[in-house]
C-alpha positions in Angstrom: 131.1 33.5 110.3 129.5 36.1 111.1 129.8 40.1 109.3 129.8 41.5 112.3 132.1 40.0 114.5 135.6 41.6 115.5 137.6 42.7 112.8 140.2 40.5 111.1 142.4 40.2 107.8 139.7 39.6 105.3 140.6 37.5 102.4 138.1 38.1 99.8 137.5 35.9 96.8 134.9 37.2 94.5 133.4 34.5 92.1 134.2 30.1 92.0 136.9 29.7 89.2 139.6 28.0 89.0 142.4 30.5 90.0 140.2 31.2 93.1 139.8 27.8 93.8 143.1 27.5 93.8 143.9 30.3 96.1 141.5 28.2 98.7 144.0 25.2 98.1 147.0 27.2 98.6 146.1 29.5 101.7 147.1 28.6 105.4 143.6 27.3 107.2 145.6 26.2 110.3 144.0 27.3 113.9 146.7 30.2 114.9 146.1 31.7 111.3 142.1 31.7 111.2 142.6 33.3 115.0 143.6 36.4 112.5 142.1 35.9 109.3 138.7 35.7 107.6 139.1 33.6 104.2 135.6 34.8 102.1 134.0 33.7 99.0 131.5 35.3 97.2 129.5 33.5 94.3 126.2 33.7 92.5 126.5 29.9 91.8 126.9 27.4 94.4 128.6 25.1 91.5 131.8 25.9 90.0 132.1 24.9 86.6 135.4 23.7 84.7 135.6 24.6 81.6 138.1 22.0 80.3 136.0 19.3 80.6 132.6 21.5 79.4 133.4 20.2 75.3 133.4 16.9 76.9 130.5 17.0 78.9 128.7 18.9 75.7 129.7 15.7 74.0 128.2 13.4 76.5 131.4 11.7 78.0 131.0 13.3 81.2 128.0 14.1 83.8 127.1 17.4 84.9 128.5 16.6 88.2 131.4 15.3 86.7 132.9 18.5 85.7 131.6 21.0 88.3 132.8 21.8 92.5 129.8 21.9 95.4 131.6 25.4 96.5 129.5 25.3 99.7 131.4 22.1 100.6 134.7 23.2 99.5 135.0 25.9 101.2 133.6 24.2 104.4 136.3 21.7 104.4 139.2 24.4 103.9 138.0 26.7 106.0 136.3 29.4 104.2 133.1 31.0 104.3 130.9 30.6 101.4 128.2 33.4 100.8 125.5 32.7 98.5 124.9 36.2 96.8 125.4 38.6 93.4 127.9 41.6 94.0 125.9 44.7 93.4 129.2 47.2 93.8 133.0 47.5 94.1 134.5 50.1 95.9 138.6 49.6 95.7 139.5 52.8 97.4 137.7 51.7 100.5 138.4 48.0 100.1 134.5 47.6 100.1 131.5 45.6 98.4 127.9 45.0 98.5 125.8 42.4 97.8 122.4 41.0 96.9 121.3 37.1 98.5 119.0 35.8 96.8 115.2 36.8 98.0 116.8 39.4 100.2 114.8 42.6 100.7 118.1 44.9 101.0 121.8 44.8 100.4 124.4 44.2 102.8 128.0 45.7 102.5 131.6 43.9 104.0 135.1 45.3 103.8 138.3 43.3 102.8 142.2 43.4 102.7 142.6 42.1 99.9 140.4 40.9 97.2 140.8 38.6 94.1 137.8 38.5 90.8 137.4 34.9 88.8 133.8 35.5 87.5 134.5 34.0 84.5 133.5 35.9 80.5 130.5 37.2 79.0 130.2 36.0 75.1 129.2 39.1 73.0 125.9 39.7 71.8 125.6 39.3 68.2 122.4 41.1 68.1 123.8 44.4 69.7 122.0 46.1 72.0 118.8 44.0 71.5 117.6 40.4 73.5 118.6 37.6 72.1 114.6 35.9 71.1 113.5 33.1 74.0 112.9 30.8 70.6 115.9 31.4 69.2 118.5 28.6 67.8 121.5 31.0 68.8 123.0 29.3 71.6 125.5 31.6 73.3 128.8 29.8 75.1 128.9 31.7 78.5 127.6 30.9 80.8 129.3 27.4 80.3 126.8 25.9 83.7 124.2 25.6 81.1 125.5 25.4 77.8 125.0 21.0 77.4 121.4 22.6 78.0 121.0 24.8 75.7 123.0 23.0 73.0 120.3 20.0 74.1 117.8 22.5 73.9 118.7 23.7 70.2 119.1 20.4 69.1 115.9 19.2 69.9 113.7 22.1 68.4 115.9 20.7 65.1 114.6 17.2 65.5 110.8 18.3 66.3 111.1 20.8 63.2 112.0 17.5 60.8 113.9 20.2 58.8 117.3 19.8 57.3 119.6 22.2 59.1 122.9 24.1 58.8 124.5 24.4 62.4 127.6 26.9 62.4 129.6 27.6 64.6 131.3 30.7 65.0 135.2 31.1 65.7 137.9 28.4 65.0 140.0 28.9 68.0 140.3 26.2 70.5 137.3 26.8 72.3 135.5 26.6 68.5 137.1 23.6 67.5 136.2 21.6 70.7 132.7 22.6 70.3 132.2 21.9 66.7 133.6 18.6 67.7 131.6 17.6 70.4 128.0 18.7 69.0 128.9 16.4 65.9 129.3 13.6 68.3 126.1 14.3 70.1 124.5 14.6 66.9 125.9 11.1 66.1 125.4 9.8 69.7 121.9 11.8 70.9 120.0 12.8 68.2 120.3 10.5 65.3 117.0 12.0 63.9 118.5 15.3 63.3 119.0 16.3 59.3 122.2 18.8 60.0 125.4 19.5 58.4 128.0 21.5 60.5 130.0 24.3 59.8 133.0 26.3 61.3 133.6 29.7 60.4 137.1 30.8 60.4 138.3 34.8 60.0 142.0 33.3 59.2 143.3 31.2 56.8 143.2 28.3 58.7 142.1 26.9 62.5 143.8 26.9 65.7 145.5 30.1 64.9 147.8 30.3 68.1 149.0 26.1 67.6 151.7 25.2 65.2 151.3 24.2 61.6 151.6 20.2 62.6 148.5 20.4 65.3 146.3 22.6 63.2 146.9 20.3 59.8 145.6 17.4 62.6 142.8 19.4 63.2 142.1 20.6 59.8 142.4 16.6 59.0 139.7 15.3 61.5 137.2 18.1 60.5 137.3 17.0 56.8 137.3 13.4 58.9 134.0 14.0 60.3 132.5 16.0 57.0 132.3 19.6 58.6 133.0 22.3 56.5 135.2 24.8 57.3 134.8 28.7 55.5 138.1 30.3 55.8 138.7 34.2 56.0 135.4 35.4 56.9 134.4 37.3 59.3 130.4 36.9 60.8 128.6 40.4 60.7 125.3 39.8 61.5 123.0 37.0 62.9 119.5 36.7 62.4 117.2 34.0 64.0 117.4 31.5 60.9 120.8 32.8 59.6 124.4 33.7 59.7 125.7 36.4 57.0 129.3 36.3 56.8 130.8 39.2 54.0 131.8 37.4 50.8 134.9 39.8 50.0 
């Protein structure tokens, strides 16, 4: 397509999730409707990643390209345009955007109808305002496209190091719980030379906080299972490069 031809009903998806992926399975690509309509999607990543099987992958039971989407070829085969760029700008009240390609020298700017935003979550920055370090062992969730790397890459600066260790994890919701889980078993699996003990660090009284009593006594179970402590009603409030403080009233 090109962003100048003659105007049509612009469909535009901003960002590869899953509720935009869907939106591509669910909209009408037949020929008398593309006569009218443009069907967009705007991504910085040509991959979409899902994050279900991420825990999974992190644990090494599936590939990378396992549990991501070639977005390029998806849209292709549904009929959708698939731009390659970084939005720089929203206007809603002119149903406008701009956006960045990669090694582009300037901007360029499309309108829409109607617009829909899956980009996906940021995790916060423990460290506030500064950079996390290049060398540090904090290995940040989001974004989830390269978080088997990072935990990889965290795991073997513990290995070269030949130091025992103490990995935590912060947060016992679901998303805490799987991960916990799934670096143990690459621990177990990948790097049998590691000295570590693992830790979860709960601000409630217990894990899985939004689950009923039954699944989170199965969870609570498997931890103490697998030997990783669990700190209960504590709340983390600040990390340094070697260490978590957590308040002790």
């Amino acid at each position: 397509m090109s962003l100048s031809e003659e105007r049509k009903f612009t469909v535009l998806l901003i960002g590869g999730g899953h509720t935009n992926c869907q939106i591509v399975l669910k909209t009408p690509s037949d020929h008398e409707t593309m006569k009218t309509c443009n069907y967009v999607m705007v991504s910085n990543d040509r991959y979409g990643y899902y994050s279900g099987m991420i825990p999974a992958h992190v644990a090494g039971e599936y590939s990378d390209n396992a549990c991501k989407l070639d977005l390029v070829d998806f849209c292709e085969k549904y009929g959708w345009t698939f731009i390659q760029a970084s939005i720089t700008s929203i206007d809603a009240e002119s149903k406008s955007i701009t956006f960045e390609m990669e090694g582009a020298c300037e901007e360029k700017a499309m309108t829409y109808d109607v617009a829909a935003i899956d980009i996906g979550s940021q995790t916060r920055n423990p460290f506030g305002e500064k950079n996390i370090p290049s060398n540090s062992p904090i290995v940040m969730t989001r974004p989830i496209s390269i978080l088997d790397r990072k935990v990889n890459n965290a795991l073997s600066t513990l290995k070269d190091s030949r130091k025992a260790a103490k990995i935590v994890v912060v947060g016992a919701g679901p998303a805490g719980v799987e991960l916990v889980f799934a670096v143990n078993s690459k621990l177990r699996h990948n790097f049998t030379g590691v000295d570590a003990s693992l830790t979860i660090v709960s601000s409630g009284n217990t894990v899985l906080p939004t689950n009923c009593e039954a699944v989170q006594n199965i969870a609570l179970a498997e931890l103490k299972h697998q030997n990783i402590e669990v700190i209960f009603e504590k709340r983390v409030v600040d990390v340094d490069v070697d260490v978590v403080v957590v308040p002790v009233h």
